[in-house]
Each structure stands twice: as structure tokens, then as C-alpha cells.
Steps between C-alpha positions, in 0.01 A plus 500: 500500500602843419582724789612773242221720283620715178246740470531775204302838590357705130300804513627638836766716561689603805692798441234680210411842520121372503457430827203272441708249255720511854241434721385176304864389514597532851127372600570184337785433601369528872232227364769278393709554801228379759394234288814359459578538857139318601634195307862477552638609162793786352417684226709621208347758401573708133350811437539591104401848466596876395692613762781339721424312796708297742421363835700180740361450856381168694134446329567530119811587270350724232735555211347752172521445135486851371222462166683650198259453229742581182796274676555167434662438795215591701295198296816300558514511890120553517409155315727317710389608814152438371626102437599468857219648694259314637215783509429785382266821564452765301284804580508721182538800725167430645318694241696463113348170398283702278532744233398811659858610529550496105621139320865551643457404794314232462716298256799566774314303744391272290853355348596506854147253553593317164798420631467392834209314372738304286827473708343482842295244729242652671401857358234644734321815399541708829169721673447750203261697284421273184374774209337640366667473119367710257780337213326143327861358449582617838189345641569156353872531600400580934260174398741322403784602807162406729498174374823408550550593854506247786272718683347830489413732781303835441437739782111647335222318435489682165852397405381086593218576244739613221701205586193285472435655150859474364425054601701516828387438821616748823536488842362840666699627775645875519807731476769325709642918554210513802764269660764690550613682771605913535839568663325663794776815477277777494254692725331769375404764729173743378194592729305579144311187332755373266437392118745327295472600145703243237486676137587248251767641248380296248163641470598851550682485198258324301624173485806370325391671181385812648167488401248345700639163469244352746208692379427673805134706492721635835711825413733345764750771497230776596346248747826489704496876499203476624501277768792584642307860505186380689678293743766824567162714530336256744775493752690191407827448479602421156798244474625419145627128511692346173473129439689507140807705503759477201672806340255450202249810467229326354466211785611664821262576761763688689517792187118510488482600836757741506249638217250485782711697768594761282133592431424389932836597665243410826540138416723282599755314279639206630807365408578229261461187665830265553292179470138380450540459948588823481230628318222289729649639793446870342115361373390374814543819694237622307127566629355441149693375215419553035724391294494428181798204491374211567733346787525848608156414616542162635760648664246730720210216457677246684576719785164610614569844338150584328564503091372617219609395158503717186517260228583483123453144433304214613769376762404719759148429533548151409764438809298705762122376410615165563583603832152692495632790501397723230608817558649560204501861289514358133639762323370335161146594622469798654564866463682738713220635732384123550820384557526770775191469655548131528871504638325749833221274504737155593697727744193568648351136490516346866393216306838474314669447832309175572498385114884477531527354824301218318708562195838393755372193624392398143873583392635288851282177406647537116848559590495189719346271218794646268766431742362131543478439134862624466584230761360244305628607188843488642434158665433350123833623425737298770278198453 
């Protein structure tokens, strides 16, 4: 019997400038840790991926394969890591198995799929958004990656029924980010009510192409300005908190809210974050928390801190009415004024409170199912 485990991490990054792609990274990992613990195993543990990552301690030995899509090498040292791992879990970022982001990024993911599909053992389809696909040859190539995964996990029941429509079947848990755990290195002192505000970069500046990529009805950038107005003019304090932060204009959070504070100098900016840990720690200060990232949300969702999601694709919604939770600003639906009106209307909702104390022991019960079936899947392995 094997007392040993290769495990190969896609998707998930450690050290990326999006702290969300983090977040899924260093929450699976913890997974994998305890798991392996539970039953007695050591993990080897790759992580292929953008950006550099190295880590050696008692519990796992993670070493990084740095993906270099126009080097041969990379395919090289990639493919034969591939042939002697034992599993494999890929999590597409938790949102780019789809074609929302343009066809790019898709067909990146999807030679990394193809391949580990080919080369590998067990290729596992981590908790993730499946769709939507807009593309017909895209479509019938995410059927085909579906089919040829050892298993499939999808954190939204509308994600399990794109699955089911693409002839795959899915197992419905959640977003394995509500896992992890903040730093707890900061304390912020204010007698005011505070409001975390997380302005997405990407939909301030239109989307990659600068022009509505996501077909928002929203004018998001004038909603920010506004909000961060009516909360100012209320009496809140106004903290501006950046989940996605690299030196690129058009994606940073961190740029579009120094937009904001130029226009609001009463606001406050908060500093880049140093990790996704960080960045909970800095979310779950708050009093109310809306973001428009994703994980920037889980991150204030999973520690009691009231949320409310402004959302440009069906991810959002689909993760958080699973939990029954559904309050959720789709800015693909409404206007500015409603969009507004509806953001004061969940701060003022006592009934949100108790909706996402609900929400967190729906997320406890599904964490613990995932962690068992990663158990299991590991025992198959050493048998």
C-alpha cells in the first residue's frame, strides 16, 4: 500500500495578483492537508501555474511548475509530472471554464485539461462555475473535457445543470475559498458603522475589451460613485478594499479605487493586500460588506460579515442561492437607481442577518461532505 500521494494542483495559484485564484489554492491545499493527515498519508504536492511558488514544511512538500504556454519545456516537464501523479484537481480559476472571458482563455485551460486528461490518472474537476458558453465549438469542447474527468464537482446548482446538459453528471458542493482562514493581524478601530466597498477593476473599465464586455444594464462606474456617495452622506465609514491587484490598469481594483478617493478623499483606501489572509482579515472588520469579486465576497460571507454581491455573471447568484442566500445586485438587470435602492435596502434587511447565519451552516455541512469525499478519493489511490 502506498503511504505516499502525488497530487498535481491546476487552476490555483499561490502567489497571483488575483487574490481569489490564491484563495482557491491555499484553501485546497488545507483540504488536502487534513485529509491526508486523517488517514495517515504525505502528499507531493505540484502546483503548475503562472507565477512561482515554493513551499517545504512537515505536512506536504509543494514544488511549482511555472506554465509557459509558447515553451516546450514547460510541455516537457509538465507531461511528465502529469505521468507520475496519481491525482489531479484542477479548478479553472473557479470561474474561466466558460467563454465569458473571450476564447483565450478558455483554450489555455483547456490544453492544460486535454492534457492531464491524457497523461494523468485521476483528473478531478475541482468546486467551480461550469458556463455558461456562448461559442458552439467551445460548447462541445467543455462537453467533451466533462466527459473525460474522473469526477466533477460544481459549487451552483446552475453550474450542475449545465453539466447535466453538456452529458456529465456533478456533484454539488461549494467554493472551497469559505474555508480558509484570515491572518487575524488587523483591528480596525472606528465608532462609525463601517462599509467595505470592493470595486472590481474589471468592470470599471468595461471589461477586457473596454466595452461592456459583460453586458451590464448597470453603468457600474457611476454606481460606485454613487454608492460610495450615499454611504459617505449617511454616516458610514467608507473603506475601499482590493481583492485583484496587478500593475495592469484595466483589471486592478486597487487603481479603480484610487479613482474613487480622488472624487471622495473622505473614504478610506486600504492598502493592497499581501495575501488573500490578508485581505479577509481587512474584510471581516467590516459592518457590511459589496463587492463585486467574487471571493472577495466569500471572503466577508464566510465570516458572518453581512454581504452583498454586485454581479456580472451568473456565478454570483448561482454560488450564493444555493446557500439561499440571494442577495445578489445583478448588474445585467437593473439600472442605476434600482441598483441603489436595492444595495440600502439589504443593509437595512434584519432578515439578511439570519439568512446568512443559515447560509454558514449550509456552507459547514458542505465543506465537511467535501473534505470526506477528498478522503476517500485519496484512499482509492494507496489501495
Amino acid at each position: 500500500m502506498k503511504n505516499t500521494i502525488n497530487v498535481i494542483l491546476l487552476g490555483t495559484d499561490f502567489k497571483s495578483d488575483n487574490l481569489g485564484c490564491c484563495a482557491l489554492g491555499y484553501s485546497q491545499l488545507s483540504v488536502l492537508d487534513e485529509a491526508a493527515r486523517e488517514i495517515g498519508v504525505k502528499l507531493n504536492i505540484t502546483s503548475v501555474n503562472l507565477n512561482f511558488y515554493e513551499d517545504k514544511n512537515d505536512v506536504h512538500d509543494v514544488k511549482n511548475i511555472s506554465v509557459r504556454y509558447k515553451k516546450a519545456s514547460f510541455y516537457k516537464e509538465y507531461i511528465a509530472a502529469l505521468k507520475k501523479s496519481d491525482i489531479i484537481f484542477d479548478f479553472t480559476a473557479g470561474d474561466s471554464f466558460t467563454d465569458i472571458y473571450g476564447t483565450a482563455v478558455f483554450v489555455r485551460g483547456a490544453i492544460l485539461k486535454t492534457l492531464g486528461q491524457h497523461y494523468g490518472k485521476k483528473f478531478i474537476l475541482g468546486p467551480q462555475t461550469i458556463g455558461p458558453f456562448r461559442n458552439k465549438w467551445i460548447r462541445k469542447y467543455a462537453a467533451k473535457l466533462l466527459k473525460s474527468s474522473y469526477r466533477v464537482y460544481v459549487r451552483d446548482e446552475a453550474s450542475k445543470e449545465e453539466a447535466f446538459k453538456l452529458g456529465c453528471s456533478s456533484i454539488l458542493t461549494t467554493d472551497v475559498a469559505f474555508m480558509l482562514k484570515p491572518d487575524q493581524s488587523l483591528s480596525i478601530q472606528d465608532n462609525n458603522k463601517k462599509v467595505g466597498i470592493n470595486i472590481s477593476g474589471l468592470l470599471w473599465n468595461g471589461g477586457y475589451t473596454g466595452e461592456n464586455q459583460f453586458l451590464l444594464k448597470l453603468n457600474y462606474k457611476e454606481f460606485c460613485y454613487d454608492l460610495v456617495k450615499e454611504c459617505l452622506d449617511k454616516g458610514y465609514s467608507v473603506y475601499l478594499i482590493s481583492h485583484v491587484i496587478p500593475d495592469n490598469y484595466i483589471e486592478s481594483d486597487f487603481f479603480a479605487a484610487e479613482e474613487i478617493k480622488k472624487k471622495y478623499p473622505k473614504a478610506i483606501l486600504c492598502e493592497k493586500p499581501k495575501s488573500p489572509m490578508h485581505a479577509k482579515s481587512i474584510i471581516g472588520q467590516m459592518d457590511v460588506f459589496i463587492g463585486s469579486r467574487m471571493h472577495a465576497t466569500i471572503a466577508s460571507f464566510s465570516q458572518g460579515v453581512p454581504t452583498i454581491a454586485v454581479a456580472y455573471s451568473r456565478k454570483f447568484s448561482g454560488l450564493f442561492n444555493s446557500l439561499h442566500y440571494n442577495y445578489v445586485i445583478d448588474g445585467r438587470e437593473v439600472d442605476n437607481s434600482e441598483a441603489i435602492e436595492r444595495a440600502f435596502d439589504y443593509i437595512n434587511d434584519e432578515k439578511l442577518k439570519i439568512d446568512l447565519s443559515l447560509g454558514l451552516e449550509e456552507v459547514k455541512k458542505k465543506n465537511n461532505d467535501y473534505k470526506e469525499q477528498i478522503k476517500e478519493l485519496l484512499k482509492k489511490v494507496i489501495i
